[in-house]
C-alpha positions in Angstrom: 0.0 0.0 0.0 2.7 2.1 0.1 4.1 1.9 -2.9 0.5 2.6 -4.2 0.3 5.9 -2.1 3.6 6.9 -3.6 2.3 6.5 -7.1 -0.9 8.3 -6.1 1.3 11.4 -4.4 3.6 11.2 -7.7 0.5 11.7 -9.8 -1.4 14.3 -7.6 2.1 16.6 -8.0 2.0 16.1 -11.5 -1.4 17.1 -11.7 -1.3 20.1 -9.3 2.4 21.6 -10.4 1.1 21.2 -14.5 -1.9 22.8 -13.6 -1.2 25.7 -11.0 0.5 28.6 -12.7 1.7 27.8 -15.9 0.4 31.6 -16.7 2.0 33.1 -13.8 5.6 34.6 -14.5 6.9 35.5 -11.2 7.8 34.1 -7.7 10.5 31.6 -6.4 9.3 29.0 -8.7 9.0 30.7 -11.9 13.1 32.4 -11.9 14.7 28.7 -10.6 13.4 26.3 -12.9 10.8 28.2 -15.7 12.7 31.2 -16.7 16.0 29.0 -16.8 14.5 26.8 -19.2 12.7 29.4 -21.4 16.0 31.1 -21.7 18.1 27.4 -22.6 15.4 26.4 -25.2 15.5 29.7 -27.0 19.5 29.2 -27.0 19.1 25.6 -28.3 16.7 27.2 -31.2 19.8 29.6 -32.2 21.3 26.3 -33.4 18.9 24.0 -34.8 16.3 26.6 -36.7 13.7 24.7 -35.5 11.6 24.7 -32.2 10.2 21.1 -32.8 13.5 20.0 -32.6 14.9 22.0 -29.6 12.3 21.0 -27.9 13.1 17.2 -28.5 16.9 18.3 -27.7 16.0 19.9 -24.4 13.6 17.3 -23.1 15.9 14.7 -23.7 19.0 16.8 -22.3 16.7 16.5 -19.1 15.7 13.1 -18.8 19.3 12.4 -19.3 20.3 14.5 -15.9 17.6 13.0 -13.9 18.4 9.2 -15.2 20.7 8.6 -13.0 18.5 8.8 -10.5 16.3 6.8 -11.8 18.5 3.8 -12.8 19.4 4.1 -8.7 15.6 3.6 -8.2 15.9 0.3 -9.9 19.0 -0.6 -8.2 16.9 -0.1 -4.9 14.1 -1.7 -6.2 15.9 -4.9 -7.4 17.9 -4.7 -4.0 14.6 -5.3 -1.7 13.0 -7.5 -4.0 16.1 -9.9 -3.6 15.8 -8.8 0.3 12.1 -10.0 0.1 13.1 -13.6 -1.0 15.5 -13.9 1.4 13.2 -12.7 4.5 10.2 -15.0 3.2 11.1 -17.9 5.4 11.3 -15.9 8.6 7.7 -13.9 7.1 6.1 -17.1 6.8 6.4 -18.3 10.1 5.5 -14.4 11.5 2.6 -14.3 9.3 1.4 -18.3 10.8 1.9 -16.2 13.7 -0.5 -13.6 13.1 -2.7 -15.9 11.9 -3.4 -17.7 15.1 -3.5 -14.6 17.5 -6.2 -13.3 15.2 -8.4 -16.6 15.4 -7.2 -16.1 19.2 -8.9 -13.0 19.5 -11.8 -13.8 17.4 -12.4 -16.3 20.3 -11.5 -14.2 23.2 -14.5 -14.0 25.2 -13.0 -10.9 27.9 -11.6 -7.7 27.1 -8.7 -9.1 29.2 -8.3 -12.0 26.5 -8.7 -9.6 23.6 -5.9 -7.0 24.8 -3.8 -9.9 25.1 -4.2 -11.2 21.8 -3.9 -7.7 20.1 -0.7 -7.1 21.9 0.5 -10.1 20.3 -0.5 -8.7 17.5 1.5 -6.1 17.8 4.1 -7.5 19.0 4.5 -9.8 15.5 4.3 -6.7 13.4 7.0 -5.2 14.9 8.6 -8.4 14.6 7.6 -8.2 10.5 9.5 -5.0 10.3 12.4 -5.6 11.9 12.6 -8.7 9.2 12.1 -6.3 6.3 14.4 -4.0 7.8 17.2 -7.2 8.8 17.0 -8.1 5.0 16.8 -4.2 3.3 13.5 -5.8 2.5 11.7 -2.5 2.6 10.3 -1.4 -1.1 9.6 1.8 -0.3 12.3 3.7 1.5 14.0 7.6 1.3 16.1 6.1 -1.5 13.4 5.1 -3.5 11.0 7.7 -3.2 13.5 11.0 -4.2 14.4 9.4 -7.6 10.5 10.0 -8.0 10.5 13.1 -6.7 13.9 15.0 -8.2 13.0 15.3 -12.0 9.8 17.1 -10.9 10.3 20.1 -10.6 12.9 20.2 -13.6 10.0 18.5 -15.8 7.6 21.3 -14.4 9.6 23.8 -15.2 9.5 22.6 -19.0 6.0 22.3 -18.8 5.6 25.7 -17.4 7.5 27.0 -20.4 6.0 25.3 -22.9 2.7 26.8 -22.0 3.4 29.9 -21.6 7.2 30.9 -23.8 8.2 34.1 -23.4 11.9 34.1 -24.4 10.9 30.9 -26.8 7.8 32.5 -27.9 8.5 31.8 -31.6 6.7 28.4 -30.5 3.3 29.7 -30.6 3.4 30.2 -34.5 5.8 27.1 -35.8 5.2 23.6 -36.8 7.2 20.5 -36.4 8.0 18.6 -39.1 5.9 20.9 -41.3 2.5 18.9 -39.9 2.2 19.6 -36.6 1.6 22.9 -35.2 3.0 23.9 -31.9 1.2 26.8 -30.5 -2.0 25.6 -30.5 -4.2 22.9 -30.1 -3.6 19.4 -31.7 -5.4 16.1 -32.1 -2.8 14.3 -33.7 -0.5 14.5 -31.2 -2.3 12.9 -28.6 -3.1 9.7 -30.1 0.6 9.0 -30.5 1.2 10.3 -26.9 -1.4 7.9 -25.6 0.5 4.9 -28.2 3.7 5.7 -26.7 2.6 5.7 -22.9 0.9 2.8 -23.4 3.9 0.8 -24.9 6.1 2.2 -22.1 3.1 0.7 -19.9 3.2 -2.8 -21.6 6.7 -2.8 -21.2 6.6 -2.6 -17.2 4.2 -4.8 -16.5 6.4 -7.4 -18.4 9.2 -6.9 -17.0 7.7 -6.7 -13.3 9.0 -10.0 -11.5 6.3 -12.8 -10.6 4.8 -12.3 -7.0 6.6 -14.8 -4.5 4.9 -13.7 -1.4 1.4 -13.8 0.0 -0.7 -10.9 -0.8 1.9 -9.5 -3.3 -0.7 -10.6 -6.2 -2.8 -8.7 -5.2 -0.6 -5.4 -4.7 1.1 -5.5 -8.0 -2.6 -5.9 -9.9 -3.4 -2.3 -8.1 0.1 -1.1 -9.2 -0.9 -2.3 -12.8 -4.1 -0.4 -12.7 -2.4 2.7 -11.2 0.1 2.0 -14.1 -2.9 3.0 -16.6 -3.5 6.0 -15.8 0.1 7.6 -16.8 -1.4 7.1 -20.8 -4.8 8.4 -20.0 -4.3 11.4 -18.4 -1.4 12.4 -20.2 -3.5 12.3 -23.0 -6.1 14.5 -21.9 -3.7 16.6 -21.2 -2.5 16.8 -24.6 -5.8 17.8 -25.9 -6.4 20.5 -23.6 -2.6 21.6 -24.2 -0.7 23.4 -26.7 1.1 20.6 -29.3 4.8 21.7 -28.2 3.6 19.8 -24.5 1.9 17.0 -26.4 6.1 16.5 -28.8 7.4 16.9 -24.7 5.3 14.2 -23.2 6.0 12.0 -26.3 9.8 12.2 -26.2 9.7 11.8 -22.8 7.7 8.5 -23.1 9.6 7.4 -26.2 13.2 8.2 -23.7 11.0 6.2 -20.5 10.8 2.9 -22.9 14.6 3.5 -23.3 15.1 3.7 -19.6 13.0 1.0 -19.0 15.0 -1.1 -20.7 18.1 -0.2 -19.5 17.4 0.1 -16.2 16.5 -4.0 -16.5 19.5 -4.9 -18.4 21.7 -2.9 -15.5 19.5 -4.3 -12.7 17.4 -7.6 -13.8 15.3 -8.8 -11.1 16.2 -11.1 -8.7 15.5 -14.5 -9.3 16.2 -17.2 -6.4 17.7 -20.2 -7.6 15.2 -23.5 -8.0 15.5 -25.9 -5.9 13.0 -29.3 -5.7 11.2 -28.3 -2.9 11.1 -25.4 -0.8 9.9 -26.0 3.0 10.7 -24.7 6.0 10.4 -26.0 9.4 9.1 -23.0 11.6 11.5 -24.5 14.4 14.3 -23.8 12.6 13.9 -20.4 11.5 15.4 -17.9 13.9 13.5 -14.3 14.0 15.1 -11.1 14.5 13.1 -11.0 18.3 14.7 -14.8 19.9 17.9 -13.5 18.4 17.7 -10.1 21.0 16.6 -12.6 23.7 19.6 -15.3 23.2 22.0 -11.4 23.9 
């Protein structure tokens, strides 16, 4: 559920930051990141002749700052997945655990009986994330989160300009590629937004490693609905937009395939080797707690 809340919060500050002030040309905001990229796109134009273009060259120069970042959000991610399969015998037993101090306090008959058995409660989940943490099982952390969070603003600030040029304000009346105009309206543009989100979309959902523990099935089909709606509101927005932010979502989405793919080649996810049969004998398996008690 975490992870989910994450994507929710990432969306929301898409939503909000495209949609605040893109008219507004003053404040903090507006001289760090949207007059600084107003004033670099209009230099890029001096060399190419051609706004379609610099605005290909710029969002790309962008996404390749920030991809670091993101190729260290894989690395995280691949790093507690692996942590997950190596906690899942300790999990099991806590979650057996859980499992007969609820049907405990389902039974409990006094409110003495129920404290008790919610304490216990309590006590395992504790004991859960203390595994996670033993294992750098956790697969949301700081780490994780700021790669989200970084290109933002940077990406905003694009936004912001595209909307509203004022140093690049040749934009409003060019084309790109001699087809599709820039400064207004488009409903070409789109379509091939929405193709190219939806690819990148495909393309993560494949590559997302097959659920080994109990109730992950169930998390990563919400993750894959959440997924979905990166290619439908980016296309609304590129209908309500001028085309100049519809050619910047689409390189951006054709560069996220790119990173998508690279990001799996550098960090493929962990896979734990087969073996004939996996049990585990809940004696056996020491937690993180009888570990503090043998000190």
């Amino acid at each position: 559920m975490k992870k989910l809340s994450a994507i929710l919060l990432g969306l929301l500050g898409v939503v909000t930051l495209s949609g605040c002030s893109a008219y507004d040309r003053s404040g903090t905001f507006y001289e760090t990141f949207v007059k600084p990229m107003d004033i670099f796109l209009a230099k890029i134009h001096e060399y190419t002749g051609s706004w379609g273009w610099s605005i290909v060259i710029i969002t790309l120069i962008i996404r390749l700052l920030v991809l670091p970042f993101m190729l260290n959000n894989y690395k995280v991610q691949n790093k507690a997945r692996k942590g997950q399969e190596l906690a899942r015998p300790e999990l099991e037993v806590v979650q057996k655990k859980q499992k007969a101090a609820k049907e405990k306090e389902a039974r409990a008959i006094s409110n003495e009986e129920k404290m008790q058995a919610r304490s216990e409660l309590m006590e395992l989940q504790r004991e859960q994330m203390a595994i996670m943490k033993k294992y750098d099982a956790m697969p949301l952390s700081l780490g994780g989160c700021l790669p989200m969070l970084i290109p933002l603003p940077f990406l905003t600030g694009l936004f912001y300009t595209l909307s509203n040029p004022l140093y690049s304000a040749g934009i409003i009346d060019s084309t790109f590629l001699g087809v599709f105009s820039l400064g207004t309206r488009s409903y070409t543009l789109p379509l091939i937004a929405f193709a190219v989100y939806a690819i990148q979309t495909k393309l993560q959902m494949s590559l997302m490693p097959t659920p080994t523990q109990p109730g992950q099935e169930q998390m990563q089909s919400q993750m894959q609905m959440m997924q979905w709606l990166s290619p439908i509101m980016i296309t609304g927005f590129s209908f309500i937009v001028a085309g100049a932010v519809a050619v910047y979502y689409i390189v951006g989405g054709i560069f996220m395939i790119f990173q998508t793919y690279l990001g799996h080649a550098l960090y493929p996810p962990y896979k734990p080797e087969k073996q004939k049969k996996q049990t585990f004998d809940p004696e056996k398996v020491t937690l993180v707690s009888n570990k503090k008690k043998r000190k």
